[in-house]
Rosetta silent file (secondary structure, phi, psi, omega in degrees, C-alpha in Angstrom):
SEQUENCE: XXXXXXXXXXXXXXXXXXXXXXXXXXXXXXXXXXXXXXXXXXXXXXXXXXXXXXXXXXXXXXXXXXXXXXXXXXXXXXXXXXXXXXXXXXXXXXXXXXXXXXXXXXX
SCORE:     score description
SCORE:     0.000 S_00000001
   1 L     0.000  137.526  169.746    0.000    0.000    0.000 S_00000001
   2 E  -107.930  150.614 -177.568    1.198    3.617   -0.676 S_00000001
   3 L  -148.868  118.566  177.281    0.317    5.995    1.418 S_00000001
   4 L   -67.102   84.152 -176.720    0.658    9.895    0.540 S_00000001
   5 E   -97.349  173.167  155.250    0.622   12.141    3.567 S_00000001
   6 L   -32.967  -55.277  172.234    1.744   15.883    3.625 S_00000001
   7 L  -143.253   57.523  178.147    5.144   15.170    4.562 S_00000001
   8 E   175.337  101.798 -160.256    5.430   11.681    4.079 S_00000001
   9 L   -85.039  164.433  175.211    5.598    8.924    1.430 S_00000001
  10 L  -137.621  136.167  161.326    5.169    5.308    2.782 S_00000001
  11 E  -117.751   81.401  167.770    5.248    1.688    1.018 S_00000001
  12 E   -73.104  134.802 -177.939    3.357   -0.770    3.315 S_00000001
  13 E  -169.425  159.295 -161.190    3.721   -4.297    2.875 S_00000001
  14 L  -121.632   89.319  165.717    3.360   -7.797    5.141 S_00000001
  15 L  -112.809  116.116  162.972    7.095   -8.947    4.094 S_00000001
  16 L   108.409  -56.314 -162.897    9.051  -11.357    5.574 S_00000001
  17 L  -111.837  124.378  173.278    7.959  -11.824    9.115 S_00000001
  18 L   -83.358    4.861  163.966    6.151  -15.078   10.183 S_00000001
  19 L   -80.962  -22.007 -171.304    4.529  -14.447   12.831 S_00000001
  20 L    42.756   30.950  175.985    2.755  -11.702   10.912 S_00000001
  21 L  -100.442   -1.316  175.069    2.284   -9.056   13.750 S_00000001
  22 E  -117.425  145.898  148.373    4.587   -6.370   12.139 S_00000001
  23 E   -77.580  141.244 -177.092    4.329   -4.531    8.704 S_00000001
  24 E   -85.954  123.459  160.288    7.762   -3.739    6.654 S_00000001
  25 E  -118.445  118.887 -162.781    7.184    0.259    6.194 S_00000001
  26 E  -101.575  172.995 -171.156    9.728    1.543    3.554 S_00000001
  27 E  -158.497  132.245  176.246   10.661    4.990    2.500 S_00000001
  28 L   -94.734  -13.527 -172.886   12.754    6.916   -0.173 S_00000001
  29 L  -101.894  106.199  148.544   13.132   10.103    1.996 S_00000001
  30 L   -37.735  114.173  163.133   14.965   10.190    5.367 S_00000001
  31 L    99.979   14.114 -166.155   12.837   11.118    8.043 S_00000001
  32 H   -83.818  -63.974  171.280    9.577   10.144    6.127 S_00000001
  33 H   -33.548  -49.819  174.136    9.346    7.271    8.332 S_00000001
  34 H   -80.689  -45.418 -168.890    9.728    8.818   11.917 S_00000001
  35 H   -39.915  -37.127 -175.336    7.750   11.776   10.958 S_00000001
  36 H   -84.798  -35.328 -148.464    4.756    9.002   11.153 S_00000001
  37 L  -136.796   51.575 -156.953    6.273    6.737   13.008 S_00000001
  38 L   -68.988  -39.274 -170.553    8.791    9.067   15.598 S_00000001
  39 L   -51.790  -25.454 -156.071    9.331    5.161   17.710 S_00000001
  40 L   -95.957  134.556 -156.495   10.351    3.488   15.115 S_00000001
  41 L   -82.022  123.463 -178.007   13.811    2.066   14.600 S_00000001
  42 L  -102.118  149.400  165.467   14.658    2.770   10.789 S_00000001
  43 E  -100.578   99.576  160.246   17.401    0.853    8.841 S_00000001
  44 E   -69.019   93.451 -171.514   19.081    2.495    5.919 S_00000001
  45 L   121.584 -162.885  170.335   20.276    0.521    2.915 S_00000001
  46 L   117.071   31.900 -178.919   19.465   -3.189    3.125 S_00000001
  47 L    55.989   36.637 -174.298   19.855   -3.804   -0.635 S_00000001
  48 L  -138.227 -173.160 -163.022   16.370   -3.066   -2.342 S_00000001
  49 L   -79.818  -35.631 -158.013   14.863   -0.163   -4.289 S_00000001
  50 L  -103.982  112.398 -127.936   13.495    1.915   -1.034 S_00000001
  51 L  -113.992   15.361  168.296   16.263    2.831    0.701 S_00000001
  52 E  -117.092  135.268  146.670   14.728    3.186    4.461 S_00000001
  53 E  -157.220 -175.186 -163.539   12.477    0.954    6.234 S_00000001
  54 E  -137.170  118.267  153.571   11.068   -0.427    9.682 S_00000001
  55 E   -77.323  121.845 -171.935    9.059   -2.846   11.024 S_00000001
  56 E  -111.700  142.199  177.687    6.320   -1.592   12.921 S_00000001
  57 E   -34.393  116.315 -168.699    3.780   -3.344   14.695 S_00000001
  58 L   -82.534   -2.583  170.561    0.619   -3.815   12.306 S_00000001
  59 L   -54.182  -64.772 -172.624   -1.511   -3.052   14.979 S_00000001
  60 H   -60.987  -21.705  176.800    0.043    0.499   15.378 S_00000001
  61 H   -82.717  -13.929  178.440    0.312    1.303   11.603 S_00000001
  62 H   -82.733  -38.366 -162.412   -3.518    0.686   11.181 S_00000001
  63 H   -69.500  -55.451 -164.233   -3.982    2.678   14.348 S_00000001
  64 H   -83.392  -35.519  119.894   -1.676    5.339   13.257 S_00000001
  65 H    10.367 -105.740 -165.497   -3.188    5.385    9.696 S_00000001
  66 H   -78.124    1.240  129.084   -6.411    5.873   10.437 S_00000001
  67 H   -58.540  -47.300  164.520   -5.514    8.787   12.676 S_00000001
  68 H   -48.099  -62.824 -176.649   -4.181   10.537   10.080 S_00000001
  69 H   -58.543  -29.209 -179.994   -6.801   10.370    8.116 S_00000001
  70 H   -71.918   -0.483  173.480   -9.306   11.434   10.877 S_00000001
  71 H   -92.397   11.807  161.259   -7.293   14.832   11.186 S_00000001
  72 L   -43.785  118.149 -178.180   -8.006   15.256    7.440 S_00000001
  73 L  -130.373    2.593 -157.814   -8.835   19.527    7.626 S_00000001
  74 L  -143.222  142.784  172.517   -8.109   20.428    4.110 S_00000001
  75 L   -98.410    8.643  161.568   -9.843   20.444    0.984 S_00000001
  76 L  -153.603  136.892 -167.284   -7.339   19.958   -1.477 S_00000001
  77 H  -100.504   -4.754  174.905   -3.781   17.561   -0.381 S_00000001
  78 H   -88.641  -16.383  153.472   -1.800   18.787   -3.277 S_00000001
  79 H   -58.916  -67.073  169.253   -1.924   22.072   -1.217 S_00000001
  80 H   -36.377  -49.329  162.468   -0.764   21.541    1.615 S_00000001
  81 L   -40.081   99.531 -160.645    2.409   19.945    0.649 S_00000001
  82 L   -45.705  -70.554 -164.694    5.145   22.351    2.051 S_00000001
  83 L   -44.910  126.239 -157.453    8.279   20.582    0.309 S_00000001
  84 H   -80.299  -52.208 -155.053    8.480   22.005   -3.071 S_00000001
  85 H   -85.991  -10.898  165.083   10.459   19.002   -4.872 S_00000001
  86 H   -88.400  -21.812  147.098    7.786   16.906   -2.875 S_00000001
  87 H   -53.638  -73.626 -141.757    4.987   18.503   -4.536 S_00000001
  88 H   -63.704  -21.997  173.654    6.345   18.107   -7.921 S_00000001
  89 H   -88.400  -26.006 -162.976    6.738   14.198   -7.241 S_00000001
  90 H  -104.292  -35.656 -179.381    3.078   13.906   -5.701 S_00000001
  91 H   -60.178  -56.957  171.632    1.852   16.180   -8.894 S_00000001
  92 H   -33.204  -68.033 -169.502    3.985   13.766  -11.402 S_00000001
  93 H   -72.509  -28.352  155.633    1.574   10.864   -9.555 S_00000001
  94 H   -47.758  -41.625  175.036   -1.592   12.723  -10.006 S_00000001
  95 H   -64.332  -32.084  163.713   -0.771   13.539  -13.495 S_00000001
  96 H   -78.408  -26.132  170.064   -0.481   10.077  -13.945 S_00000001
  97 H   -85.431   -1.854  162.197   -3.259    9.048  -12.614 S_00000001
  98 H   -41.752  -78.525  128.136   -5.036   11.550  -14.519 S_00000001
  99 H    -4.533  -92.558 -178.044   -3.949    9.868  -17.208 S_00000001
 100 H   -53.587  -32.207  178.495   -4.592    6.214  -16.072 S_00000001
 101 H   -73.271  -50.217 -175.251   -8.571    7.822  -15.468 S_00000001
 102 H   -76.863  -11.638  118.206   -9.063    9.328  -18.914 S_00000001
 103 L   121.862   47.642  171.942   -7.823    5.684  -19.799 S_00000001
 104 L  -114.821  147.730 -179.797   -4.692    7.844  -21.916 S_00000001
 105 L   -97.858  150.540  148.222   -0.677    6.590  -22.308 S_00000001
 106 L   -71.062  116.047 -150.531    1.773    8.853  -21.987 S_00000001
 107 L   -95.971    0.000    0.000    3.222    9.888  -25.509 S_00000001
């Protein structure tokens, strides 16, 4: 799952652990991760495409989730985004999905 905050990209996924009580939550930005997650012990590198991640408790990431969203105050989320070159990356996926709605390829 991706999940688009304000100041924070995420890539949730149930990788890896067999017990299946934590989620791997990955990141391409430093500091994406604690901003959501300030507890959480991050690991840098580890050979894959995202070049932060954590395991966090899947309890706490649903919990923590679905806080976020209930502090939803704003009526448009491409506004809010402070970070300039993180706009321009969250616009890039809107544009694509834009795209992917009017059921057009990029030429």
């Amino acid at each position: 799952m991706w999940i688009f905050l304000t100041d924070s990209f995420l890539s949730i996924v149930d990788k890896g652990d067999p017990t299946g009580s934590t989620l791997l939550v990955r990141a391409r930005r430093s500091g994406d991760i604690e901003r959501v997650f300030p507890e959480a012990q991050v690991i840098e590198g580890a050979g894959t495409d995202y070049r932060y991640r954590a395991r966090i408790l899947r309890s706490q990431v649903a919990d923590t989730i679905a806080e976020s969203v209930r502090k939803i105050e704003y009526g448009n989320f491409k506004n809010q985004v402070a970070e300039n070159d993180r706009h321009d990356a969250y616009f890039d996926v809107w544009r694509a999905m834009n795209r992917f709605q009017e059921g057009t390829r990029r030429k």
